[in-house]
C-alpha positions, 0 to 999 in steps of 0.5 A: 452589606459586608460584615467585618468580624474585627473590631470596631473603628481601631484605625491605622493611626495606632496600628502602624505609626506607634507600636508602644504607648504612645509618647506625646498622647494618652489614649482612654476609651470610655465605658457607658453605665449600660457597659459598666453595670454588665462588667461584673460578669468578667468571665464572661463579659468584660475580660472577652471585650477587653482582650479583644480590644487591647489586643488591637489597640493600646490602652491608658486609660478607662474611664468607667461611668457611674450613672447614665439615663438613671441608672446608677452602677451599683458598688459593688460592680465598680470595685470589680471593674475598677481592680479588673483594669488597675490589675492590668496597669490601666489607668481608672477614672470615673465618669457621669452623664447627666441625663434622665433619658438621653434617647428621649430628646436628651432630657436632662434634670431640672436644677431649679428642682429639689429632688434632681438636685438632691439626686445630682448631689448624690451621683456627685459624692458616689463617684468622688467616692470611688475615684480621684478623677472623673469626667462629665460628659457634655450633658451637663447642660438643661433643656428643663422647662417645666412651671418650676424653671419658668418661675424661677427665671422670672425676667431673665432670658433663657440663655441668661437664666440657665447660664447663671442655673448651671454656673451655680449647680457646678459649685453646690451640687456637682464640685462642692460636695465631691470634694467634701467626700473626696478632696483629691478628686479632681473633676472635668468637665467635656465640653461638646463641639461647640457652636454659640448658641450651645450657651443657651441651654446653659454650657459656661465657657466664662465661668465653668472652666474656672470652677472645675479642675479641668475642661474636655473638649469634643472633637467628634463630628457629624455628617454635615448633610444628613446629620442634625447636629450640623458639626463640621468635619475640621471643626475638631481642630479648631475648638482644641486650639480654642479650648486651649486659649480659654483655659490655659494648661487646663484642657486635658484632650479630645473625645471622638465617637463614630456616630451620625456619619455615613463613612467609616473613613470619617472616624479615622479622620476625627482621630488624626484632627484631633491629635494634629490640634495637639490634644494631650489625650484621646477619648475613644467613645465607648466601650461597646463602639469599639467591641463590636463588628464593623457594618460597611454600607457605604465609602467617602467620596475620595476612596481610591484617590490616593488621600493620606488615609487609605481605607482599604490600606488599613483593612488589609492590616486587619484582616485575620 
């Protein structure tokens, strides 16, 4: 295993084709709760990452989350944050998953649930609180099955029922109260890579892109062989163009990440599919992903065939 002390994943795609930020795309990265909650620390912490970060790739935008796997980012680590990048000209946006454990099967609240509900409420108001704008990440959907679901959706089908549950959790308990606390907050939903049979834990492309202020769109990709979720590498190209049909102007871009794929190569190409789709906006996840060392185990089949991008071209340009 060779170890490369750069940072993470930042590919020549920023490094040589833009030497400012960038005309016809923005770029934001995204900060889970588990970062967030240590960016109190700037001396330590936050200002050493983000040197090492922006020092290599040019940033627009953060989004920072309030709450993931329930844990809330308490207030006063969110100012520090928030004045640390507006400080440096970053644009700030907040964020919210909505899982209760992401590791444990991605178990996400229960909105046939009074207390989740109240607690959904609460994430919602917090985060319009401090922010004009933030973001769900695509676990906005329910996997809940217990005796409370199976009473309340009664004849209905699962699909049925959750399609209707969320639909009606969109409007009560994450938009409605945020902008009774904020009526300048704009709220956006990210929805995954998609397959239809996502609708059956209840994603919403009907009715949900009408109620929020905007969609997301995931363009991250898996291997297609070892990798559970199945998405295809150019599939984050086409979910774009389809994302811009079903809500006209209001899909604000991309989100990729470098998980579940055997290849470094595979990232720089989720990159390039979804600006070449003509997303306004690239979402680099997370925040931890880019401030870490590259691991390489393994190379993409068409190493060394001459395709447009060339691994080894790119780490010659990082090499200190």
């Amino acid at each position: 295993m060779k170890k490369l002390a750069i940072t993470c994943f930042l590919i020549p795609l920023f490094l040589n084709a833009f030497s400012q930020h960038y005309d016809n795309f923005k770029v934001s990265v995204y900060c889970r709760a588990y970062e967030v909650k240590q960016m109190a620390d700037t001396t330590n912490y936050l200002k050493p990452k983000w040197n090492e970060i922006s020092r290599q790739l040019k940033v627009d935008k953060v989004y920072l989350e309030t709450h993931r796997d329930l844990i809330i980012v308490d207030q006063k680590t969110v100012d520090i944050a928030k004045r640390f990048f507006k400080d440096r000209g970053i644009e700030v946006a907040g964020g919210i998953t909505l899982t209760i454990s992401e590791p444990n099967r991605f178990q996400t609240f229960c909105y046939s649930n009074p207390d989740d509900r109240k607690y959904v409420k609460n994430l919602s108001e917090y985060t319009a609180k401090n922010f004009d704008e933030f973001i769900l990440d695509d676990f906005f959907f329910t996997n809940c099955k217990d005796d409370g679901a199976i009473k309340d959706k009664g004849s209905r089908s699962w699909t049925q029922y959750r399609l209707q549950l969320l639909t009606e959790a969109t409007k009560s308990l994450i938009v409605g109260p945020a902008k009774a606390v904020n009526p300048h907050v704009k709220v956006i939903v990210k929805f995954p890579n998609w397959y239809e049979h996502f609708q059956g834990l209840g994603f919403n492309l009907k009715d949900e892109p009408k109620i929020f202020d905007g969609i997301y769109t995931g363009t991250e990709t898996r291997d297609a062989v070892t990798s559970a979720q199945h998405l295809q590498p150019y599939h984050g190209y086409s979910i774009i163009r389809y994302f811009e049909n079903i809500a006209p102007g209001k899909n604000g871009g991309g989100w990729v990440d470098p998980f579940a794929s055997n290849y470094s190569d595979r990232y720089a190409e989720q990159l390039w599919i979804t600006l070449f789709a003509k997303a306004r906006e690239q979402t680099l996840f997370d925040f931890r992903s880019l401030s870490r060392p590259i691991y390489m185990t393994d190379r993409a089949r068409w190493q060394g065939q001459h395709a447009s991008f060339d691994y080894d071209e790119m780490m010659q340009t990082l090499v200190l």
